[in-house]
C-alpha positions, 0 to 999 in steps of 0.5 A, a space after each residue: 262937624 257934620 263935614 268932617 264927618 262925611 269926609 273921614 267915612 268916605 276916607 274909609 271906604 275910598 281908601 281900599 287897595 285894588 283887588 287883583 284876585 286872578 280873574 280865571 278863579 272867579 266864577 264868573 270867569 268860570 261861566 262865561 267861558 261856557 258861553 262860548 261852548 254855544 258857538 257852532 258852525 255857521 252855515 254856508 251858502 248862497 248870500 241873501 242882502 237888504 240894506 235901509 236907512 232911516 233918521 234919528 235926528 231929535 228936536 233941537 234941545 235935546 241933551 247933547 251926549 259925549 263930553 263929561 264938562 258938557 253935563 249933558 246941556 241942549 243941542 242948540 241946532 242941527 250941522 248935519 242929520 243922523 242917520 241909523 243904517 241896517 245891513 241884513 244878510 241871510 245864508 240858509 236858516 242863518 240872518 244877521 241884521 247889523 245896524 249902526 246909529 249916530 250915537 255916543 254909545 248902546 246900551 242894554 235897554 236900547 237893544 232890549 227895546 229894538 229886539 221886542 219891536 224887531 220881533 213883534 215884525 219878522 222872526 229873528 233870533 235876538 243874537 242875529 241883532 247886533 246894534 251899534 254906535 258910530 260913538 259920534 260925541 256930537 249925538 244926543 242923549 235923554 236915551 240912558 236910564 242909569 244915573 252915572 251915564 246922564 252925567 255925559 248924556 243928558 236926563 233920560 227921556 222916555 220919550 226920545 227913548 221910544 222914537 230913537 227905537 222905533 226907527 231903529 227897529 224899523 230900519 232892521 225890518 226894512 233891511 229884512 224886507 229887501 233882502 235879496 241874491 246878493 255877493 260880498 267883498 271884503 277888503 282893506 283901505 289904509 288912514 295911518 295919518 289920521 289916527 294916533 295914540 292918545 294915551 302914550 306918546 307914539 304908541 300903538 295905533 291902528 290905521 287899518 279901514 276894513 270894508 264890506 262891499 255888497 252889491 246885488 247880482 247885476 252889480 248894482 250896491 246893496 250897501 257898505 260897512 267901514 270900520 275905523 278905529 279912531 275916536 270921532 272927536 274931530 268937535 270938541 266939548 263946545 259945539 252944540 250942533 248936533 252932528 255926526 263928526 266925520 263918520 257921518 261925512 264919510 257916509 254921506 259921501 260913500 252913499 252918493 251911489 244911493 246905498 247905505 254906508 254903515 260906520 262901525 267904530 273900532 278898538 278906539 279906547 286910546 286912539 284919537 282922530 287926527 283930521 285934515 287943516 281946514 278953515 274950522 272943525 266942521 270943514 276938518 270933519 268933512 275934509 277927513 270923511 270924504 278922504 276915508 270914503 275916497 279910499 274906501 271907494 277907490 280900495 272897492 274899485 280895484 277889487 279883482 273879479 275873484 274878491 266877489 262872492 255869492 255863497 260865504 258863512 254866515 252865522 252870529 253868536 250872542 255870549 252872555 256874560 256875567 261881569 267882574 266885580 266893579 272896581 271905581 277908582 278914588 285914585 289911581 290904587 285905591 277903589 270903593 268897596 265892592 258893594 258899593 261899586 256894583 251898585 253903578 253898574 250892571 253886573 252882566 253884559 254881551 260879548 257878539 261874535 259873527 262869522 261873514 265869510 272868512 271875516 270874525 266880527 267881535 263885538 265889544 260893548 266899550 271902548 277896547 284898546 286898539 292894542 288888545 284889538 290887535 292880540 285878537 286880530 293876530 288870534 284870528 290870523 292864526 287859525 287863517 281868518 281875520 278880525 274885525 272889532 265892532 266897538 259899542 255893541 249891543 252895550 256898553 259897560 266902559 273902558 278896557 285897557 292893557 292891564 299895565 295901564 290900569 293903575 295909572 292917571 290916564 283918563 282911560 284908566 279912571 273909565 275902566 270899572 271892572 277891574 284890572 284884569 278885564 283885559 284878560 278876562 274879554 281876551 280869553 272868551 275871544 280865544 276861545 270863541 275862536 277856537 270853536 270856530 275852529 280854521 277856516 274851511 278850504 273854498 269859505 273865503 
């Protein structure tokens, strides 16, 4: 009886419609779009550079973080060290310190945490952080206070905590500590055949590597950020070695010159890696991360003389927030009552936006549709600049995909908790974060 009873009242209040209230009538909507009335010009001048790397890899047995039918068991050994990396430039007044670590995702108390420490050492704007993830589902947990994310990460340990954001912010402060005269390079590798749709057969994807190259005034390599945008899943759910997936590799291989290589992920929500054949998934793991730094390498290599620069923008803005209300789904048209879904998850997060030369790099706390992705890029390329997304920035609050998908059994749906128009509620901030920006100057490229 009391069973019975248990499942017709989750009947009741599992069984509510999706609400489609237009998001620009919320005041959320309303709110946020004030944030971005906070961006304004970045300064220009000559570029300042420091870069440094420091290990994060734990204790064998430490949870293992990135499957859901893994529950968050021990690692059982270490394949390859991870590694967290900090970039730090400087331009005037304006500092960015960018960082990425060998992790499934960022969330808001990690940033939090770093940003203290970071701050207790050097003078920094907390917007100047941007903390990512390489998103590697071969990383460990123990590192999330909510309840939802142990399922895929692991019991939190305040312990792994603590040591995860004490090196983290040790390698923004060294990377502070170096900077020096430095010029910067961007360009763009390809990797078509190593990446495709995972949630529509043959649908978009995006092959694009875009890179920054930063060399001292000698010529000698300060460090590198690549971005990709497929997910690192080349390991499946049954290893338990800990390891970087091929983003590590691949920095691994570009740091033989003795620099820091930065991996941040892209739009990845629908986008799978499509690795080399080896003999096994930890040789396709470094086959398919040496090729990606192989073209990386080889795109720096033919960079004309005029591609590099020691004066460029500089400047990052951190926009706070508020979310739409949570939606979890039931079924693909049905959700939980509003109350009980906000009760999950955090009702605010941060949407990052920096400017490095005539590049916006839009940082994203979830996993982004390579196809909206792509909307930003071609809003970018609109007013002559152009876009990078930084993937698991600062936060990380789910999935956003193309409202269209939304009410579908795709496993990406199921992840998106807030709401079918979140698409268009990150899109607008994006434009109108870019229309602050305004075009490019003559001469800032």
């Amino acid at each position: 009886m009391r069973a019975a009873m248990i499942a017709a009242a989750w009947g009741v209040v599992a069984c509510l419609p999706i609400d489609r209230t237009p998001v620009e009538s919320t005041p959320a909507f309303r709110t946020a779009v004030a944030e971005t009335e906070r961006i304004d010009r970045p300064a220009e001048g000559p570029i300042f550079a420091g870069a440094a790397r420091e290990e994060i890899t734990p204790a064998v047995a430490t949870p293992l973080a990135g499957y859901g039918n893994r529950l968050g068991r021990a690692s059982r050994g270490v394949h390859d060290r991870l590694y967290t990396r900090a970039l730090a430039m400087r331009v005037g007044d304006r500092v960015v310190i960018l960082v990425a670590s060998d992790l499934l995702a960022m969330t808001d108390d990690i940033t939090r945490a770093v940003e203290r420490l970071v701050r207790r050492e050097i003078p920094l704007q907390p917007q100047s952080l941007i903390l990512t993830a390489t998103h590697t589902h071969s990383g460990f947990g123990a590192v999330a206070r909510r309840v939802v994310e142990g399922f895929a990460a692991g019991e939190y340990d305040e312990r792994i905590f603590r040591a995860l954001t004490e090196r983290i912010a040790r390698a923004a402060i060294e990377a502070y500590r170096a900077l020096a005269p430095a010029e910067i390079a961007w360009g763009e590798a390809t990797a078509p055949e190593f990446i495709a749709n995972r949630m529509i057969p043959d649908g978009f994807v995006d092959p694009a590597v875009p890179y920054l190259a930063i060399r001292r005034i000698d010529h000698t390599p300060v460090a590198s950020l690549v971005n990709f945008s497929a997910h690192p899943t080349v390991l499946k759910s049954d290893n338990f070695l800990l390891s970087g997936d091929f983003p590590g590799a691949m920095a691994r291989d570009l740091e033989a010159d003795g620099a820091p290589a930065l991996y941040t992920a892209g739009a990845v929500a629908d986008q799978t890696a499509v690795a080399p054949r080896a003999a096994d998934r930890f040789a396709a793991v470094e086959a398919m991360g040496r090729e990606l730094a192989s073209r990386v390498r080889a795109s720096i290599d033919s960079l004309a003389p005029a591609a590099w620069t020691a004066r460029a923008p500089l400047g990052a803005w951190r926009l706070d927030l508020p979310l739409p209300d949570a939606q979890v789904k039931t079924s693909p048209h049905r959700r939980l009552p509003t109350p009980v879904a906000n009760l999950f998850f955090d009702r605010r997060t941060w949407v990052e936006i920096v400017v490095i030369g005539d590049r916006v790099l839009i940082g994203v706390p979830c996993d982004l549709s390579a196809q909206i992705g792509a909307a930003w890029k071609a809003e970018a390329a609109r007013i002559g600049r152009r876009a990078v997304i930084l993937g698991f920035a600062n936060d990380y609050v789910g999935y956003v995909i193309p409202s269209e998908y939304y009410e579908t059994a795709h496993y990406e749906a199921k992840m998106s908790f807030n709401g079918p128009a979140m698409d268009r509620y990150l899109t607008a901030i994006v434009s109108r974060a870019m229309a602050r920006l305004g075009p490019l100057a003559r001469g800032s490229e």
